[in-house]
C-alpha positions as CSV (number, residue, x, y, z in Angstrom):
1,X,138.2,-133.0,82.1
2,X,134.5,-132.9,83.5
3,X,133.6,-131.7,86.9
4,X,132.0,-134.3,88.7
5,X,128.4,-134.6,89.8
6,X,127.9,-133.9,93.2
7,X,125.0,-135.1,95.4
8,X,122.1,-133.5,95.6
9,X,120.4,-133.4,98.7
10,X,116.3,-132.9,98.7
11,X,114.3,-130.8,100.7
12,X,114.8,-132.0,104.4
13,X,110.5,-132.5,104.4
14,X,110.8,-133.7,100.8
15,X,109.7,-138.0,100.7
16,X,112.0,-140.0,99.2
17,X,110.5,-141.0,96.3
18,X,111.2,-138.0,94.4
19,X,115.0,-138.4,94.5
20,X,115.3,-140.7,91.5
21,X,113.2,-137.6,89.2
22,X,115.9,-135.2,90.9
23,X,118.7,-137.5,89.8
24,X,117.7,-138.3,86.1
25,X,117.1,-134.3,86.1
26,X,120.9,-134.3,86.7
27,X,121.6,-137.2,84.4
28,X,120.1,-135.2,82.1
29,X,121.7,-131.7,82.6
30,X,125.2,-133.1,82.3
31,X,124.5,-135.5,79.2
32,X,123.2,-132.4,77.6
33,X,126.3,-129.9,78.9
34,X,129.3,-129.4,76.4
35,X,132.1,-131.9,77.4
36,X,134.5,-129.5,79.0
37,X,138.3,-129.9,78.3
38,X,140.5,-129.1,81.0
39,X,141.7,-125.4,81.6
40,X,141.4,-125.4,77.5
41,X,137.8,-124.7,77.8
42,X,136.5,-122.4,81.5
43,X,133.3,-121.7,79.4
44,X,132.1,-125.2,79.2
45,X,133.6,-125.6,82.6
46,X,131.8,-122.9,83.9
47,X,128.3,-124.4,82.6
48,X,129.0,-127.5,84.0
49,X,130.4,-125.8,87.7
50,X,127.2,-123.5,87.3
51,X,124.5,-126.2,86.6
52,X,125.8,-129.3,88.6
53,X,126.8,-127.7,91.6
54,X,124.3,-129.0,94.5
55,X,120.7,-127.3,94.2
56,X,117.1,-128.5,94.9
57,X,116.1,-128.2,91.0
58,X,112.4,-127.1,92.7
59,X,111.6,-125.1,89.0
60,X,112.5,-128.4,86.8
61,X,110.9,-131.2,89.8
62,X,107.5,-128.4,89.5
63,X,107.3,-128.4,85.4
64,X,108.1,-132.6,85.6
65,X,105.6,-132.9,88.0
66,X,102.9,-131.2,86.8
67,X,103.4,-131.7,83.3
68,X,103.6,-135.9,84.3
69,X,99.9,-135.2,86.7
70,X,98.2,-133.5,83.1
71,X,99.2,-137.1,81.6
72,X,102.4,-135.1,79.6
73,X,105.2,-136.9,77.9
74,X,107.7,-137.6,80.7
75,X,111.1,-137.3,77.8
76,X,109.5,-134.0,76.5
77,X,109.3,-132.6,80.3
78,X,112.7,-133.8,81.2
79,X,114.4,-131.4,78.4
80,X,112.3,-128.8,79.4
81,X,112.9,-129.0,83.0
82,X,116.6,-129.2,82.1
83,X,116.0,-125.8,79.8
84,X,114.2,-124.3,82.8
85,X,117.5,-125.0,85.2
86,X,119.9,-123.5,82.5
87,X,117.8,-120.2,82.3
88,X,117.8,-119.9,85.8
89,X,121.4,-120.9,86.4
90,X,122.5,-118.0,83.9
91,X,120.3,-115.7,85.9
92,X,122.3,-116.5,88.7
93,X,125.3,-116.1,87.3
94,X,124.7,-112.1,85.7
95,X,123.0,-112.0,89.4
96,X,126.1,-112.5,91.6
97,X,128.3,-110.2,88.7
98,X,130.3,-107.4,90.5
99,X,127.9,-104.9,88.1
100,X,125.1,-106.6,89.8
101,X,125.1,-107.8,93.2
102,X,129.0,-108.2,93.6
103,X,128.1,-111.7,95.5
104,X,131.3,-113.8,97.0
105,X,129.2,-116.7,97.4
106,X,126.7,-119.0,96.1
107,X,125.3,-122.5,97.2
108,X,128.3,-122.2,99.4
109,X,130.8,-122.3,97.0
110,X,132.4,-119.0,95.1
111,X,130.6,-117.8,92.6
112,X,131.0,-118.4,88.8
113,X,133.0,-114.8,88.3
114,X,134.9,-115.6,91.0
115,X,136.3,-119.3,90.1
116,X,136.9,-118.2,86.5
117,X,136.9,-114.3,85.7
118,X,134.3,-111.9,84.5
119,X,134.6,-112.6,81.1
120,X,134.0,-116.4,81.3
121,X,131.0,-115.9,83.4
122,X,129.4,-113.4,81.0
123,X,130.4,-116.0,78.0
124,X,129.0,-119.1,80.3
125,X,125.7,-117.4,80.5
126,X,124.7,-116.4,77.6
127,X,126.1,-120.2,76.1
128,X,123.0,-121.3,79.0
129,X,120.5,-119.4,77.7
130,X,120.9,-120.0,74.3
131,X,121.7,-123.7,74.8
132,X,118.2,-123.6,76.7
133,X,116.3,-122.2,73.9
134,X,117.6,-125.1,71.5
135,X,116.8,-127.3,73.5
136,X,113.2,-126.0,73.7
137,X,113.2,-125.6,69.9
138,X,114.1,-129.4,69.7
139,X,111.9,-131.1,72.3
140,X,111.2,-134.5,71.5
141,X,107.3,-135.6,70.9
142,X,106.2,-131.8,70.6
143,X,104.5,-130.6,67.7
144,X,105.8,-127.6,65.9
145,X,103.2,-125.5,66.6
146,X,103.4,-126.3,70.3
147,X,107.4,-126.0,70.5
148,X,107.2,-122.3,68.9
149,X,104.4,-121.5,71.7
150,X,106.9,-123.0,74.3
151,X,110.2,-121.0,72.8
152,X,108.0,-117.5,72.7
153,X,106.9,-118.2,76.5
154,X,110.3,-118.7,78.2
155,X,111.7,-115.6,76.0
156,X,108.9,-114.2,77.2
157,X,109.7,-115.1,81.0
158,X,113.8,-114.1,80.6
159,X,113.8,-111.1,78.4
160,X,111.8,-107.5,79.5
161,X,109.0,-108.8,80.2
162,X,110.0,-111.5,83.2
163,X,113.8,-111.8,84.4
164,X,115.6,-108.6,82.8
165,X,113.3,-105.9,83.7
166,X,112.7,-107.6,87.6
167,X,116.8,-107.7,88.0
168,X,117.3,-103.9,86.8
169,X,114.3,-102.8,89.1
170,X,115.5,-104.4,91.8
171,X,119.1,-103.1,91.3
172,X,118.0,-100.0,91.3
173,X,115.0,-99.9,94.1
174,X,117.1,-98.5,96.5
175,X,117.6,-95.2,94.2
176,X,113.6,-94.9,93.9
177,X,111.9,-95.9,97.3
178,X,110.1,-98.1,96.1
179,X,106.4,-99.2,98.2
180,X,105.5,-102.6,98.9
181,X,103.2,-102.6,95.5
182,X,106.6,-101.8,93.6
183,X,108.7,-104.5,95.0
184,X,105.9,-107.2,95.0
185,X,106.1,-106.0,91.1
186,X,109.8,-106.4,90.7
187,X,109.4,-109.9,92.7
188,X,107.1,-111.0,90.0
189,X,109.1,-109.9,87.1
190,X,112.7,-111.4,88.5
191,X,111.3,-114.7,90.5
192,X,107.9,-115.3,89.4
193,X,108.5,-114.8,86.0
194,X,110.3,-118.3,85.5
195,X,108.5,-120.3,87.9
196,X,105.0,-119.1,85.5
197,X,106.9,-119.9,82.3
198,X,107.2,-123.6,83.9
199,X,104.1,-124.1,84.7
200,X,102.7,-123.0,81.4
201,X,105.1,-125.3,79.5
202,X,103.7,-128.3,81.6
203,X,100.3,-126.8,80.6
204,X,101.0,-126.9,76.7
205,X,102.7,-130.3,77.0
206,X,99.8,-131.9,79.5
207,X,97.5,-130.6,76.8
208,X,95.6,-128.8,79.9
209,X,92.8,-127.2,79.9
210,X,92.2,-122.8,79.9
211,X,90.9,-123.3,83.4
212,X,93.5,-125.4,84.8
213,X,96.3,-123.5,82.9
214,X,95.0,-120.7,84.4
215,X,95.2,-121.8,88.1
216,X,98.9,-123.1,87.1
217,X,99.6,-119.2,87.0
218,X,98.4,-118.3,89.5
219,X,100.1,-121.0,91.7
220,X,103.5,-120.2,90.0
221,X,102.7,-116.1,90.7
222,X,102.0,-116.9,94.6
223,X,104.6,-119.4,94.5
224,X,107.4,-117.2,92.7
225,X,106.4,-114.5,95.8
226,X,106.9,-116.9,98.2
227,X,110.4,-117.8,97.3
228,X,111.3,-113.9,97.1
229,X,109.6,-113.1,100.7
230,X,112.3,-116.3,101.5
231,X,115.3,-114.6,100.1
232,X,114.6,-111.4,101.8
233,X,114.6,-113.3,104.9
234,X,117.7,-115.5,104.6
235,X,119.7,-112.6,103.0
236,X,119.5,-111.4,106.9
237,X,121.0,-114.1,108.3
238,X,123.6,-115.6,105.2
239,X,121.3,-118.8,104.6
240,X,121.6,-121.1,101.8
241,X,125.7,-120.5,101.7
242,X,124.9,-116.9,99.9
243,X,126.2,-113.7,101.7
244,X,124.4,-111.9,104.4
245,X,123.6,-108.5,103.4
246,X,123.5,-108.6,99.9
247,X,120.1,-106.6,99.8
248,X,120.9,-103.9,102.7
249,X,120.9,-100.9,100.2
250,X,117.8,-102.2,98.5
251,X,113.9,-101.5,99.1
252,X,112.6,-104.9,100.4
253,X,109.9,-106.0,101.9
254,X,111.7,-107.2,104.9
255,X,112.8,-103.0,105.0
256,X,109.3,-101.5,104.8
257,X,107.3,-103.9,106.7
258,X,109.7,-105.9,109.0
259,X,110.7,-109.4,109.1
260,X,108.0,-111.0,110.8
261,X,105.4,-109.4,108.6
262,X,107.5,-110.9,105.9
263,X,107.4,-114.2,107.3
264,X,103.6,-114.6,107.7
265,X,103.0,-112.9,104.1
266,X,105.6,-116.5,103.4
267,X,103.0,-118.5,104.9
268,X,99.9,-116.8,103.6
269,X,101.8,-117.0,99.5
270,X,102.4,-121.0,100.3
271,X,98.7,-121.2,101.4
272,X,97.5,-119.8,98.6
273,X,99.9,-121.5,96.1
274,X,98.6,-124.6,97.5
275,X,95.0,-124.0,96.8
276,X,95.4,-123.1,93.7
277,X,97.8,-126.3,93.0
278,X,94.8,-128.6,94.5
279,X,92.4,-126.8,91.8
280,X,94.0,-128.8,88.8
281,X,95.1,-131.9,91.0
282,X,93.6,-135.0,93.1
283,X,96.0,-134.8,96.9
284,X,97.4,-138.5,96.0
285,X,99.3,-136.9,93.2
286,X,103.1,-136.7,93.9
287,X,103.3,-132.7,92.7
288,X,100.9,-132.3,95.8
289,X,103.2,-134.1,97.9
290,X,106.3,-132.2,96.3
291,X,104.5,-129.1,97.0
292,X,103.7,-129.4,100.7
293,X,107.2,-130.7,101.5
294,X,108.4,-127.7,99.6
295,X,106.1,-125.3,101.4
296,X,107.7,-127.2,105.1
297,X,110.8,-126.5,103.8
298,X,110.8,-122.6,103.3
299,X,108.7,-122.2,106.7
300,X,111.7,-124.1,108.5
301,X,114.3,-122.9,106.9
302,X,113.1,-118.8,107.7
């Protein structure tokens, strides 16, 4: 028995015309999840419940999109979008673990621990990340050489050096006090980190540049502190069906500086991940377009 495949809706300032990448993105995701049997198999149902559940997919449109404006195969950018999603959807799910942040809810709906036990989530996770990594190691119309620099990159991103060491800093800021230097660190590590490994796999497949890889960093670093100063602000309120409150005991941005500070510094990351973004590519270019609707977006919705 296979969940089914909700609808996703876009980004309420998103065009149209990028619904048909977010659908074959989805396509994708569940042609390439295990075929889950019934209450036989909660791991390959939890995948399924974990990755098709309704989301934006902003880090897999942003690699596509990119990788598709550098002239990159569009098959080879699909898998790796779809590897992108999995590594973040396992994040999620060792996120919203009782040893972690204990969360109730997620997109609105219970969270992966909660629908099917600890011990499934843990085991749906690490089935995400390394079904990601294969999937890397296998892209189609990749040369070797370039598929071992894209497999070392998004270990890179998830292990200590991107997603693990941000999520224990930030479990543990409230213990240390951290300043605003410290948390804009730990908001590199856990958000940036994965939003930077996108960009630089559309780089290697787009054949880019040094220079224009270069500015893809530094748009994914301002991005990836954008989307952080959003979750600070919409963990006040509940926002995007999570729980309110999940960060009260933690060192945020939001608690040093205030909420409206916050909000600006939101602004003032978008502005600059937009500059750097029109560094590499002409304004007619849809992952322009993607990028301003996406920047509407996260003003509105904080």
């Amino acid at each position: 028995m296979n969940l089914p495949v909700p609808r996703i809706d876009g980004l309420s300032h998103e065009p149209d015309e990028f619904d048909a990448l977010r659908d074959r993105l989805v396509g994708r995701l569940e042609a390439l999840l295990p075929t889950a049997e019934g209450e036989e198999d909660p791991v390959g149902l939890a995948m399924r419940a974990c990755l098709l559940s309704p989301g934006k997919r902003i880090r897999p449109m942003l690699l596509v999109l990119a990788g598709q404006g550098l002239g990159g195969d569009s098959a080879a950018l699909l898998d790796l979008g779809c590897a992108t999603e999995m590594v973040h959807g396992a994040s999620l799910i060792l996120d919203d673990l009782p040893c972690m942040d204990d969360a109730q809810l997620r997109r609105g709906q219970p969270t992966i621990h909660r629908q099917f036990g600890e011990d499934v989530a843990v085991l749906a996770a690490v089935a995400l990340l390394t079904e990601a990594f294969r999937l890397v190691a296998s892209t189609p119309g990749v040369p070797a050489e370039a598929r071992a620099q894209l497999v070392g990159r998004l270990a890179e991103a998830t292990g200590m050096r991107g997603l693990v060491k941000g999520q224990y800093r930030d479990l543990h800021a409230g213990a240390r006090g951290d300043s605003a230097q410290a948390v804009a660190t730990t908001n590199a590590l856990k958000t940036g980190a994965l939003f930077e490994a996108a960009m630089h796999m559309a780089a290697v497949v787009g054949e880019a540049d040094e220079l224009a890889a270069a500015e893809l960093g530094r748009f994914a670093q301002a991005l990836g502190q954008a989307f952080q100063h959003y979750d600070d602000l919409i963990d006040e309120s509940g926002g995007a069906g999570k729980d309110a409150g999940q960060d009260r005991d933690k060192t945020t941005l939001i608690a040093l500086l205030g909420a409206e500070t916050v909000r600006r510094q939101l602004g003032s990351q978008l502005e600059q991940a937009e500059r750097h973004l029109a560094a590499v590519f002409r304004p007619e270019q849809p992952i322009r377009r993607y990028v301003q609707a996406l920047s509407a977006w996260l003003m509105s919705a904080t």
